[in-house]
Backbone bond lengths (Angstrom), bond angles and torsions (degrees), N, CA, C in turn:
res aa  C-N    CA-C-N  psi(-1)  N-CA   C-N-CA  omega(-1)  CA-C   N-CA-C  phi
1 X - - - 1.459 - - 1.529 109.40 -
2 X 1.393 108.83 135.07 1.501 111.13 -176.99 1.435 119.53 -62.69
3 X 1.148 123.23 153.07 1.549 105.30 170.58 1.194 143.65 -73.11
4 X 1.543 140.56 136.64 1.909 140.48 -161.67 1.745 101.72 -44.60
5 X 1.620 95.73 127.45 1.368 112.43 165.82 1.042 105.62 -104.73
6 X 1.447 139.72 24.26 1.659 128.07 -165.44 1.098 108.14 177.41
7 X 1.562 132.20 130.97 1.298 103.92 155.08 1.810 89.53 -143.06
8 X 1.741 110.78 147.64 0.857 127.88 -160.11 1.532 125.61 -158.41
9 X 0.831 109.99 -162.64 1.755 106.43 158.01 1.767 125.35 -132.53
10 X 1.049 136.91 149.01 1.363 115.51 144.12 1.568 147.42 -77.44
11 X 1.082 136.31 132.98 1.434 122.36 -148.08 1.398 86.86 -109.08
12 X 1.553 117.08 114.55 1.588 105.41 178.51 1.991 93.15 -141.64
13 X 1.769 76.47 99.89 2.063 84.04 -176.17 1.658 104.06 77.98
14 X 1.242 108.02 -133.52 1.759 120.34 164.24 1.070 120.97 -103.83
15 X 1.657 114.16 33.70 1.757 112.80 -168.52 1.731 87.59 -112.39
16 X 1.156 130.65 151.86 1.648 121.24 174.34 1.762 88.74 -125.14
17 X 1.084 125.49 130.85 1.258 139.11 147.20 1.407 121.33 -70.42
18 X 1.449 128.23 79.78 1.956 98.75 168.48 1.544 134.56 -51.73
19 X 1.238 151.00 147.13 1.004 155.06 -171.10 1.376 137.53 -166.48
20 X 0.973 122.12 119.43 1.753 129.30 -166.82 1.753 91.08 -97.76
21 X 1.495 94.96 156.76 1.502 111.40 -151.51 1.374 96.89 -114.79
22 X 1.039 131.97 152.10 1.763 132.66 146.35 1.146 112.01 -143.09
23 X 1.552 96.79 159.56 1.802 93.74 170.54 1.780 114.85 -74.89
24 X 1.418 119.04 154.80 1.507 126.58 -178.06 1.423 108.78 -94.93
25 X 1.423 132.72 -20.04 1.406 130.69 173.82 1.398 110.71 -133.71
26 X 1.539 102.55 -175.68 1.253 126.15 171.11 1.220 110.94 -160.53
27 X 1.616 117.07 147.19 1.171 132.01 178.87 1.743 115.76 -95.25
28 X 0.999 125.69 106.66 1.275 140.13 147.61 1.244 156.74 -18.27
29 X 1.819 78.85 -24.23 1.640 106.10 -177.27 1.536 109.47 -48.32
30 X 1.398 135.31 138.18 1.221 138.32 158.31 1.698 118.53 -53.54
31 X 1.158 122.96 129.86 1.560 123.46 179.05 1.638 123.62 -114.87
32 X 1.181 113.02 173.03 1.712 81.19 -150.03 1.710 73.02 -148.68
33 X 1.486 118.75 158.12 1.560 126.71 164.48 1.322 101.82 -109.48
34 X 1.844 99.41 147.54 1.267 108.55 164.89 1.433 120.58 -91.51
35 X 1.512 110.86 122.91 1.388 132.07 -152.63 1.818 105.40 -108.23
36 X 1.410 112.22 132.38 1.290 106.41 171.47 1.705 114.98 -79.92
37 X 1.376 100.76 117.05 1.815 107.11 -168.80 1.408 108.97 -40.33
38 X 1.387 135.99 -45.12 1.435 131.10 178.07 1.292 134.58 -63.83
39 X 1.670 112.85 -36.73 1.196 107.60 161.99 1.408 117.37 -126.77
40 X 1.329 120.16 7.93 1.308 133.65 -166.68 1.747 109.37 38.25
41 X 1.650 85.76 79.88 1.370 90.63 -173.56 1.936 90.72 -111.41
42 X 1.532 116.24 150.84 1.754 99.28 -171.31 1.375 93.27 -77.05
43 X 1.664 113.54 169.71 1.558 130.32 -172.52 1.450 88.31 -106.47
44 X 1.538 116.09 143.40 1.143 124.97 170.54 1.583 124.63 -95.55
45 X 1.135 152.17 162.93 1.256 130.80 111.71 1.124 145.20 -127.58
46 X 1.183 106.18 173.49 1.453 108.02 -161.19 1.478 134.55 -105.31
47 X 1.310 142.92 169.91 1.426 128.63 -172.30 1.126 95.82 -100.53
48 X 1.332 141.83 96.10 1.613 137.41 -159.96 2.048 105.85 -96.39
49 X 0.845 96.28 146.04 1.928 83.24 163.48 1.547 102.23 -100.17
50 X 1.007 96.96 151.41 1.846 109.42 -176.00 1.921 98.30 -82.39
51 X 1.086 99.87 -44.39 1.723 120.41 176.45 1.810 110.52 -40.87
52 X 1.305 106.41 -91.87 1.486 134.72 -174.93 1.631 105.61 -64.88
53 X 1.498 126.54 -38.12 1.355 151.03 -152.82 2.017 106.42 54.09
54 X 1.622 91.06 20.16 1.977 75.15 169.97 1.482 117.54 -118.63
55 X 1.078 121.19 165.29 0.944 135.48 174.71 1.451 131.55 -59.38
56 X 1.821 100.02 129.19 1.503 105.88 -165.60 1.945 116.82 -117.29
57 X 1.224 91.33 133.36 1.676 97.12 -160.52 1.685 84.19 -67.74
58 X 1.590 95.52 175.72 1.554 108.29 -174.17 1.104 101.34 -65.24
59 X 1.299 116.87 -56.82 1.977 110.51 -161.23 1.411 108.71 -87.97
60 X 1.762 121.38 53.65 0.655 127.55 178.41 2.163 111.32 -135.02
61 X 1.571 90.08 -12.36 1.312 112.27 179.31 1.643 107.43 -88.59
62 X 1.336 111.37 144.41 1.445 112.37 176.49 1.701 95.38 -142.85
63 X 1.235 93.92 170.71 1.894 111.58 -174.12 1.446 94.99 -83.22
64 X 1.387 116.49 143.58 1.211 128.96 -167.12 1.886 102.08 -143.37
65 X 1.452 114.06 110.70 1.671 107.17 158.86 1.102 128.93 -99.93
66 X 1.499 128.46 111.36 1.781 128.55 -176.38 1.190 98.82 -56.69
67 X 1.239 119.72 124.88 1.808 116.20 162.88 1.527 106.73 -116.26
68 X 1.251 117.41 -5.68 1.691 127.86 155.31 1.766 111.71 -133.93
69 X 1.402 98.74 -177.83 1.628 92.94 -167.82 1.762 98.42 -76.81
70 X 1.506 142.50 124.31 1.241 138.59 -160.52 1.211 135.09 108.59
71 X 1.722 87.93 -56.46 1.548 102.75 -168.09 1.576 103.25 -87.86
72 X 1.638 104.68 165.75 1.384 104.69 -179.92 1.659 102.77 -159.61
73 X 1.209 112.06 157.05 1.791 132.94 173.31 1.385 102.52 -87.70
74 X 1.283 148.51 124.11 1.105 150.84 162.23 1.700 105.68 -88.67
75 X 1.337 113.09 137.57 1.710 125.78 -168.66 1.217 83.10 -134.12
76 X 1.459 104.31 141.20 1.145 138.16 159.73 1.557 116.56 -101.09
77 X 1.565 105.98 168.23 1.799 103.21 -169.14 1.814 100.07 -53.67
78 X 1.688 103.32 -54.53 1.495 118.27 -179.12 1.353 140.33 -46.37
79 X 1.796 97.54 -15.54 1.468 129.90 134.31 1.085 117.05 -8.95
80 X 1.519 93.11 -85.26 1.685 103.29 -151.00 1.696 102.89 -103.63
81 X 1.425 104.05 3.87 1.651 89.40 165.96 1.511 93.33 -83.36
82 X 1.570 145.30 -14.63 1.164 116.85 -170.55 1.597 114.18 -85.25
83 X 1.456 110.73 -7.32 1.486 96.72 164.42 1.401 143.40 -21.35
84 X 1.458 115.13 109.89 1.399 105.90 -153.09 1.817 104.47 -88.13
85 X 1.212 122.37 57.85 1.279 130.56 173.98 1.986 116.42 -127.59
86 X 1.531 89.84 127.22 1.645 97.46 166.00 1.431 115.75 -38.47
87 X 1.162 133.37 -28.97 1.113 127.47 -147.90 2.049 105.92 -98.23
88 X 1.394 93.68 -1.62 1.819 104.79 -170.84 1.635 85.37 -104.13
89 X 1.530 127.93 9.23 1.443 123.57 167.78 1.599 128.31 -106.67
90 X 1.316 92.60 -34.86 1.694 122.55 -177.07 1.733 118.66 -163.24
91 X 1.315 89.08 170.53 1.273 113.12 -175.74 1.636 105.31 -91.61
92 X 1.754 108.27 84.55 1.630 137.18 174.98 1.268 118.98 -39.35
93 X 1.252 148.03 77.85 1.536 125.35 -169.02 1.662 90.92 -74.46
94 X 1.119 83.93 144.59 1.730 86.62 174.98 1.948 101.92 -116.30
95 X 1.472 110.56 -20.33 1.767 95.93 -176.17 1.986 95.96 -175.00
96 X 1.053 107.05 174.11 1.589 114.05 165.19 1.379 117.45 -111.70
97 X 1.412 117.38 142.73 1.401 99.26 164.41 1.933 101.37 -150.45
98 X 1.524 100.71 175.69 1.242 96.04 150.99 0.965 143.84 -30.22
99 X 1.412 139.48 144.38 1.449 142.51 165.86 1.900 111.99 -61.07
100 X 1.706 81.96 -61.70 1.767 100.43 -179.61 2.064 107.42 -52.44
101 X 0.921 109.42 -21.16 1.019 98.06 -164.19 2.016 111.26 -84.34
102 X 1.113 87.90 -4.99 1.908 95.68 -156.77 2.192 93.80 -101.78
103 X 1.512 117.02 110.18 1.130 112.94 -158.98 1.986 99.26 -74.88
104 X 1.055 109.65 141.48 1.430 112.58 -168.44 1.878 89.50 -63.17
105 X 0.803 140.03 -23.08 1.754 111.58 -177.80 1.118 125.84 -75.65
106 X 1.599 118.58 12.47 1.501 137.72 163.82 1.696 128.74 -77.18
107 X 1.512 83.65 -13.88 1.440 101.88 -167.04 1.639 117.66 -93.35
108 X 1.264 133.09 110.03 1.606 133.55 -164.04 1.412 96.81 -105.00
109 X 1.206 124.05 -85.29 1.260 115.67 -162.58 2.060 127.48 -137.05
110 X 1.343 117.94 158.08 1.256 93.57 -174.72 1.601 127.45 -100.42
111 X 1.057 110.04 170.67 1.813 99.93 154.10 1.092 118.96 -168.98
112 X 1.714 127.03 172.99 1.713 106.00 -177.47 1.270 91.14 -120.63
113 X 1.494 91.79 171.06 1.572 115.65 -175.36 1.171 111.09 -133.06
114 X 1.995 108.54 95.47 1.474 101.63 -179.78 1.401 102.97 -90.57
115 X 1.712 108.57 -178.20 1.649 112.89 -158.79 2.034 100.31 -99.71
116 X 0.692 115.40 134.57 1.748 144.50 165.12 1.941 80.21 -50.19
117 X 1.587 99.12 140.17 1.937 104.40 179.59 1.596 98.38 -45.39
118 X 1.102 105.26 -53.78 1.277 114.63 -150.24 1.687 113.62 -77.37
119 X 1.511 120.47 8.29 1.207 115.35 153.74 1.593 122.50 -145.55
120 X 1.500 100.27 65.04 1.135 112.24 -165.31 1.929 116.01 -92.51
121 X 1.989 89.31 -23.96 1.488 98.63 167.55 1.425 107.84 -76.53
122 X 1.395 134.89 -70.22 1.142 111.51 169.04 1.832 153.46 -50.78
123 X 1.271 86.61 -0.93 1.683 101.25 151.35 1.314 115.56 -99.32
124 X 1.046 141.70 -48.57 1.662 129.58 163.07 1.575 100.29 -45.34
125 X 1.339 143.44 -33.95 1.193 119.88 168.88 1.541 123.75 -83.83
126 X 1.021 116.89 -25.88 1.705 116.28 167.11 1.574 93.18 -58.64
127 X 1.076 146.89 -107.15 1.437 151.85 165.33 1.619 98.63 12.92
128 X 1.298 113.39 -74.31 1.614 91.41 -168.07 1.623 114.65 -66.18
129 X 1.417 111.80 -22.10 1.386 109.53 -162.41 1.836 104.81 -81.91
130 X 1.704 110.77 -5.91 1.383 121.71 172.87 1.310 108.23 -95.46
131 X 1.231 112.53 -27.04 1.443 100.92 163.49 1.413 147.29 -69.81
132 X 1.180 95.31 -25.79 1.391 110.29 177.67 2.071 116.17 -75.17
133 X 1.635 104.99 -34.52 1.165 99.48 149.01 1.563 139.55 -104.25
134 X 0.871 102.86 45.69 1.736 121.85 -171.17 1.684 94.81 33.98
135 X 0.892 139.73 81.08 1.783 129.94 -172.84 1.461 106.74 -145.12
136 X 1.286 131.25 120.71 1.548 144.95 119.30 1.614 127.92 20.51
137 X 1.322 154.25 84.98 1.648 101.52 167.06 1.168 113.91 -104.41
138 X 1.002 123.40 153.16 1.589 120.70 170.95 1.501 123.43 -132.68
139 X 1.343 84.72 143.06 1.486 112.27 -162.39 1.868 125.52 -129.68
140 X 0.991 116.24 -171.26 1.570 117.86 167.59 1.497 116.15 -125.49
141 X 1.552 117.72 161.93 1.275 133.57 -161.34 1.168 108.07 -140.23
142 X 1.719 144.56 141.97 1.495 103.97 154.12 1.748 75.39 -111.76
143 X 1.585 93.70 162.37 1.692 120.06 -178.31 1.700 98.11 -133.98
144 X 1.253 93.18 138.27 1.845 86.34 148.01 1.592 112.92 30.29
145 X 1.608 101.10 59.59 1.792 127.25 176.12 1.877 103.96 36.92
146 X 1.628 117.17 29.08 1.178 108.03 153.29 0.990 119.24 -144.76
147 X 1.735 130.35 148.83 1.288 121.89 169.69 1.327 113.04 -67.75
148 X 1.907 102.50 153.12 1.568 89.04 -174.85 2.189 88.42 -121.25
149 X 1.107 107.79 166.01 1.923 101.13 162.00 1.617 77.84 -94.12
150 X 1.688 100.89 160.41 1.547 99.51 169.14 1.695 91.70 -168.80
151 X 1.390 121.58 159.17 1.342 139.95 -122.64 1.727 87.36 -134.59
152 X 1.464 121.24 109.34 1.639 106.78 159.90 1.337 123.14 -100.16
153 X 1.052 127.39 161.24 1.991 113.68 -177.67 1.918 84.19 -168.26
154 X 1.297 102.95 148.90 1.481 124.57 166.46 1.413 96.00 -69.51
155 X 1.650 120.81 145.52 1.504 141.07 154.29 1.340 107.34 -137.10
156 X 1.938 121.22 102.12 1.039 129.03 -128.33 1.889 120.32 31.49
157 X 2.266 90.83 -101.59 1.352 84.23 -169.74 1.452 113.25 -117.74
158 X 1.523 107.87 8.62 1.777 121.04 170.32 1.869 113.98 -84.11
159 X 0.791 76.26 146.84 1.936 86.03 163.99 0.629 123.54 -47.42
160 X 1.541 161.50 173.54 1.315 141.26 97.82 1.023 117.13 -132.86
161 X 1.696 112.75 133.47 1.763 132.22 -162.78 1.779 101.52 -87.11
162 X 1.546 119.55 115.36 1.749 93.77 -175.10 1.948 74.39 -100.67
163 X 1.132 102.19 115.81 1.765 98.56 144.44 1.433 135.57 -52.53
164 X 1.320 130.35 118.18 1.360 125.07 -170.65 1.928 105.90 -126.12
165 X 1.548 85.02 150.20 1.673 89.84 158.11 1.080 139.35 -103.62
166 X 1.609 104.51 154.07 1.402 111.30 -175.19 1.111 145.40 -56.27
167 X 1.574 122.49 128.93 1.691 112.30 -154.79 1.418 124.99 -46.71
168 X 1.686 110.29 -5.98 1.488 123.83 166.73 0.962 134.85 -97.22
169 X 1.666 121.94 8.32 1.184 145.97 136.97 1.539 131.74 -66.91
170 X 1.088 91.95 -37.81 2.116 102.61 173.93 1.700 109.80 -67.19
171 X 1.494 113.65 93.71 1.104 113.57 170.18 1.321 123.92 -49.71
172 X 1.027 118.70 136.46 2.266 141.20 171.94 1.719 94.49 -30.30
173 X 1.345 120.57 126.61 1.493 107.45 152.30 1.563 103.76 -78.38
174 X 0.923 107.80 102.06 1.564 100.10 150.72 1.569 132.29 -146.14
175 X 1.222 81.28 125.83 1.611 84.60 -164.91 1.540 108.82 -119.79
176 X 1.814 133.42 153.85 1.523 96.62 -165.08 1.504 76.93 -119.24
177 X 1.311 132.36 58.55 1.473 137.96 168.24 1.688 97.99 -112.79
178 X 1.954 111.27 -10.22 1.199 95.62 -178.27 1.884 117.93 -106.34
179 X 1.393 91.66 -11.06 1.405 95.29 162.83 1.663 130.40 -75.11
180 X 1.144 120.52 12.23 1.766 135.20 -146.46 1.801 65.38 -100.34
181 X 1.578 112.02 146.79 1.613 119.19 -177.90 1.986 86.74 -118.31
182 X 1.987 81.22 118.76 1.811 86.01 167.69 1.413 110.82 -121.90
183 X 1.393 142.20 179.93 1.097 129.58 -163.35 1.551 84.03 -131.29
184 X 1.783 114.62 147.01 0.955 123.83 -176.91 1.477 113.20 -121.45
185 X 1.523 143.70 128.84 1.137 129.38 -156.21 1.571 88.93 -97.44
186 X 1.606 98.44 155.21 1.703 98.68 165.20 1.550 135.84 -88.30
187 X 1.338 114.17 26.14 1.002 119.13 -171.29 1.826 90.35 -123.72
188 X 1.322 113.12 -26.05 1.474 114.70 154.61 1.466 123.65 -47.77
189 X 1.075 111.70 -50.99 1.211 142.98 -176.49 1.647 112.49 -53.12
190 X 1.294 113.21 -55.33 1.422 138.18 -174.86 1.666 93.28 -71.07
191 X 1.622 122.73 -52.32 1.544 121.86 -155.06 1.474 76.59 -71.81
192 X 1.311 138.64 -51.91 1.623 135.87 -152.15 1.928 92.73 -51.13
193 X 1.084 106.40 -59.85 1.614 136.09 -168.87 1.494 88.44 -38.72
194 X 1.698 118.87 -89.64 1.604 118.82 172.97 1.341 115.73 -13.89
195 X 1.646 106.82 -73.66 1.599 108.56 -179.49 1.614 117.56 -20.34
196 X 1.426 101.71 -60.39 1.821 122.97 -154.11 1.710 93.19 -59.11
197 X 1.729 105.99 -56.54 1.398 110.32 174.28 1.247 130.27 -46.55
198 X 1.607 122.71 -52.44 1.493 125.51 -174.64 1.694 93.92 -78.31
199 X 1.327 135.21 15.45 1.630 134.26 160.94 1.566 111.31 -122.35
200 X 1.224 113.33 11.81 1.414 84.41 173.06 1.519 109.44 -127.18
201 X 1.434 105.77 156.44 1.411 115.57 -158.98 1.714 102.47 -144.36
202 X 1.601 95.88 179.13 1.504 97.27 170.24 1.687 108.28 -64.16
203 X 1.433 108.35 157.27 1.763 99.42 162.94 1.434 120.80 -96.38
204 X 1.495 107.38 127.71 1.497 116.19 -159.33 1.476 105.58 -122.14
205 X 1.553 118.86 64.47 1.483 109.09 -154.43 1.866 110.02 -58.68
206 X 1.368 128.86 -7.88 1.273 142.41 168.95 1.736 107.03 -46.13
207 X 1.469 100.28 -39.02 1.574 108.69 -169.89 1.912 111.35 -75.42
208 X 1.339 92.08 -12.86 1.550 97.32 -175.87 1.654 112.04 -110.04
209 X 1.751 113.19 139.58 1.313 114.28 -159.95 1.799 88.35 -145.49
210 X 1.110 106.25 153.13 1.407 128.08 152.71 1.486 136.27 -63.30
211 X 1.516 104.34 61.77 1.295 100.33 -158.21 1.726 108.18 -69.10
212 X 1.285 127.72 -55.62 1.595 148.18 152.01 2.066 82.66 -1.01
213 X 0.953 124.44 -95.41 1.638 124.24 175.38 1.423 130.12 -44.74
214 X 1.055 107.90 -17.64 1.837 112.75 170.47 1.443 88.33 -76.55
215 X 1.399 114.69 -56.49 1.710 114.63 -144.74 1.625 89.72 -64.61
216 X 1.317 99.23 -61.59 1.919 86.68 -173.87 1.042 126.88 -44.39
217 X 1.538 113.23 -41.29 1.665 113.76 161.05 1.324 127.14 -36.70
218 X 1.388 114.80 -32.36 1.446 130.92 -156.83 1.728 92.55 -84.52
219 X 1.389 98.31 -42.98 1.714 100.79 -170.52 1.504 121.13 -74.90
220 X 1.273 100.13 -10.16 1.444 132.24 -166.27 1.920 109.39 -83.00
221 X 1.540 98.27 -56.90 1.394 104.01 154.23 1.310 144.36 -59.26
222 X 2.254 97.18 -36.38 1.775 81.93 173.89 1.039 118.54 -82.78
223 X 1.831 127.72 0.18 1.367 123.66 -169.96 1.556 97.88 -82.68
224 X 1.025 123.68 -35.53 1.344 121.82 172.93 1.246 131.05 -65.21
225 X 1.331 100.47 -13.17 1.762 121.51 170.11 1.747 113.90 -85.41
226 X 1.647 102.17 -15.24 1.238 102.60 -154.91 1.374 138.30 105.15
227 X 1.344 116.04 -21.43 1.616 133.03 -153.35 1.793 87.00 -77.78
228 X 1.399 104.94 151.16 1.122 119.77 148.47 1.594 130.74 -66.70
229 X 1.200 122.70 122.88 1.258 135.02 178.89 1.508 121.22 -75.07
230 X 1.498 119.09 104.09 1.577 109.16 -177.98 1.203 127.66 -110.16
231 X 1.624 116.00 121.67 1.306 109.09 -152.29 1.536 120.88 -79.84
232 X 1.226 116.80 126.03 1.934 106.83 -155.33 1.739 101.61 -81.48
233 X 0.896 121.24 103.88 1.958 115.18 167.47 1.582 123.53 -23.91
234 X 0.745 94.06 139.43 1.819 92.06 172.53 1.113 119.56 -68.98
235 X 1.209 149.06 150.86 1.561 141.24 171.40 1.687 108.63 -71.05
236 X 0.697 115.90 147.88 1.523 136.25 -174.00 2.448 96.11 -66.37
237 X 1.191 104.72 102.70 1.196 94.19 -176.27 1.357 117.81 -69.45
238 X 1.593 121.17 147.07 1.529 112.56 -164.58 1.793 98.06 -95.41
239 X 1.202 116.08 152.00 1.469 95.14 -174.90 1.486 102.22 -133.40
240 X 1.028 119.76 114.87 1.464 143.51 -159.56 1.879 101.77 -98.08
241 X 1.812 118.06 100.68 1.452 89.81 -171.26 1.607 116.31 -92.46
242 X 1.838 114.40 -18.61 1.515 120.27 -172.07 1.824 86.62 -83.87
243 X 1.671 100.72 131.38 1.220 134.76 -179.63 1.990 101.60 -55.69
244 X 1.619 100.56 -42.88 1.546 85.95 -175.38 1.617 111.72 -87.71
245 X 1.391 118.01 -31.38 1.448 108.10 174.58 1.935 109.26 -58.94
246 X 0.953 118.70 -28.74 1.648 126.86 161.28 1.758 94.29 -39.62
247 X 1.308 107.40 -80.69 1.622 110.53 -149.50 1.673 90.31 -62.59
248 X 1.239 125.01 -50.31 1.540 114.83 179.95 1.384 116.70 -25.49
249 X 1.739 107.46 -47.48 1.267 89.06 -152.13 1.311 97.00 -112.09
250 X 1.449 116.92 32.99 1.803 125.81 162.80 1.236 102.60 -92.82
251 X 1.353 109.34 -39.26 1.646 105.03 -173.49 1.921 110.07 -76.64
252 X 1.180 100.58 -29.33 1.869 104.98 171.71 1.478 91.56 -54.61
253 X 1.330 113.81 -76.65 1.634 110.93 -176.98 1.518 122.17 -31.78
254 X 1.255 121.54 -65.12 1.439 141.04 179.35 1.419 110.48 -27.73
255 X 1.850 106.26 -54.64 1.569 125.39 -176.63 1.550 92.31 -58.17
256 X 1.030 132.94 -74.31 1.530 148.43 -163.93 1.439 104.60 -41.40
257 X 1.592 117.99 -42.79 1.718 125.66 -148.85 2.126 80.06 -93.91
258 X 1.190 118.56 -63.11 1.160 96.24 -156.91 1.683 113.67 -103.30
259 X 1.416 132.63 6.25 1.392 145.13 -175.50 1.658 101.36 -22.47
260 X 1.280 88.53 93.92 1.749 113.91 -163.99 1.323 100.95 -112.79
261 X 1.369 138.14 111.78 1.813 128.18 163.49 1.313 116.36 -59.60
262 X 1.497 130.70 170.81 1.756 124.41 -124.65 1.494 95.28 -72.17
263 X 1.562 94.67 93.81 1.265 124.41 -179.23 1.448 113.04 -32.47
264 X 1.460 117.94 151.06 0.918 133.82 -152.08 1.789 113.75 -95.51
265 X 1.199 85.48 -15.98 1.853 119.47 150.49 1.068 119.58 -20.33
266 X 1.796 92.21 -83.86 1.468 138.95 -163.97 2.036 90.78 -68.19
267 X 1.161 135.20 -27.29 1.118 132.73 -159.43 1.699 90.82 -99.00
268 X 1.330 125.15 -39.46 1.372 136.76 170.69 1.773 99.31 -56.72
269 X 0.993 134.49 -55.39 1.205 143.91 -172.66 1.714 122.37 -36.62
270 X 2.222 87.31 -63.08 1.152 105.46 169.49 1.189 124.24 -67.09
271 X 1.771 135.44 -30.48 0.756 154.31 145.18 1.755 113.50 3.71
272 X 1.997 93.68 -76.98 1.215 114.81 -165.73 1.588 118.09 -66.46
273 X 1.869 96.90 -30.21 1.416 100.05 -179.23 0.984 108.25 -77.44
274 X 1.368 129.51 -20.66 1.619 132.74 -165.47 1.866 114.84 -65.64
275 X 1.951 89.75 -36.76 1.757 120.97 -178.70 1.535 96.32 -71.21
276 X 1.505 130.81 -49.86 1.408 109.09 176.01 1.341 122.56 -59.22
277 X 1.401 118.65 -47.90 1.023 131.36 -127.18 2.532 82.85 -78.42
278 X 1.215 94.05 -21.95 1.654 110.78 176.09 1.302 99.92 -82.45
C-alpha cells in the first residue's frame, strides 16, 4: 500500500469519520530521459532566476501570485492553513445524489479513504447506510492549496473519493461542424443499432490490456539485446465512401469478432429492463 497523502476527517452531519487517504491508481505509462545524442549524457534542469540568471536552491523558492504584470503576493505555508474554509479541515459532505445523474467528464481522479481505529464504526455505517440506497455524496476538499468538489461512493468495502471539476472548468462543446444539418436515413440508423448490439457485452475491464506498451516494451528489450528492429508497414486502409455499405460491413465483422451464444448482453439487457420495469 502506497503511503498516506492525507489525513483528515469526513464531516457527515455531526458524525466526523477519521481517515487517511491514498492514491487508488497508477499509471504505467513508460518514461523515458532526455539524453544528449553524443554521449547520452542526462539533460538537467535547472531552477534559473530570470532576474540574476543564477541559480536558486530549493529552500530558496517561495509561492508567488501576479496580481499585476510583475508584481506579486508572496504566501507562505501559514497562508494557506489560514484559509477560512471547512473544507482545508475535512472531507464536507455537502448532499447525496445519484450516481446516474453526475456526467462522467467531472470526474479527474481517484483515491481511497481508509478509516483512522477510532472511526471505523462510523464508517461501516456511512457505507451501509449508502448502500442500501445505491447513492453518491458529495462534498468538498481542499488538497494541494485547492479546493476540490469531489464524489464518494462504496467500491466493495473501501471508499473511494473521485475528485471532480468545477462546472467552470468543463469547457463549452462547441463546435460549428455540429450545427451543419445532415439527414440521417432510418435504416442507417437501425444498421448503427445492430452494430452497438452484436458489441455490447458485460464490462470485463480484465479483458482489456495495453497492448501500444507491451509492444514498445518488446522493442525496448531487443534493442538492448542488440536485435534489429523491423519496421512493419501499415496495411493499405480500405476506404469505404456510402455510410451504409460502411455499417454493413462492421456488422459482418462484429458477427465474426464476437459470435457469442444468447449473449450475455442480451442477459445484461433483460437484466436492466427487469430493474425498470421494478
Amino acid at each position: 500500500m502506497p503511503r498516506t497523502m492525507w489525513k483528515g476527517a469526513i464531516s457527515f452531519g455531526l458524525v466526523s469519520i477519521p481517515v487517511r487517504m491514498y492514491p487508488a491508481t497508477e499509471e504505467k505509462t513508460l518514461r523515458f530521459n532526455q539524453l544528449h545524442d553524443e554521449d547520452f549524457g542526462r539533460i538537467k534542469y535547472q531552477r534559473v532566476c530570470a532576474i540574476d540568471g543564477e541559480e536558486v536552491p530549493f529552500e530558496h523558492i517561495v509561492k508567488g501570485y501576479e496580481y499585476e504584470k510583475g508584481k506579486y503576493v508572496v504566501l507562505e505555508d501559514k497562508d494557506f492553513e489560514a484559509v477560512p474554509v471547512e473544507s482545508s479541515r475535512a472531507i464536507d459532505i455537502q448532499q447525496f445524489a445519484d450516481i446516474e445523474e453526475i456526467d462522467p467528464i467531472y470526474f479527474q481522479k481517484s483515491y481511497y479513504l481508509a478509516p483512522e481505529e477510532t472511526g471505523v464504526k462510523a464508517y461501516n455505517l456511512l457505507r451501509e447506510a449508502m448502500k442500501e440506497d445505491g447513492r453518491v455524496a458529495i462534498a468538498k476538499v481542499a488538497l494541494r492549496e485547492k479546493e476540490h468538489l469531489v464524489a464518494l461512493r462504496f467500491k466493495e468495502d473501501v471508499l473511494v473519493m473521485e475528485t471532480m471539476f468545477w462546472p467552470d472548468e468543463i469547457r463549452a462543446a462547441e463546435f460549428e461542424e455540429l450545427d451543419k444539418k445532415v439527414s440521417v436515413r432510418p435504416q442507417e440508423v437501425q444498421m448503427a443499432r445492430t452494430l452497438i448490439e452484436n458489441l455490447t457485452d458485460d464490462f470485463d475491464p480484465s479483458q482489456f490490456k495495453d497492448e501500444y506498451r507491451e509492444a514498445l516494451l518488446g522493442i525496448i528489450e531487443k534493442k538492448a539485446a542488440g536485435e534489429e528492429i523491423e519496421v512493419v508497414a501499415e496495411p493499405e486502409e480500405t476506404r469505404v465512401v456510402d455510410l451504409m455499405e460502411a455499417l454493413k460491413a462492421s456488422v459482418a465483422a462484429s458477427k465474426q469478432k464476437t459470435a457469442k451464444p444468447a449473449s450475455r448482453a442480451k442477459k445484461s439487457t433483460v437484466k436492466k429492463r427487469a430493474a425498470k420495469a421494478s
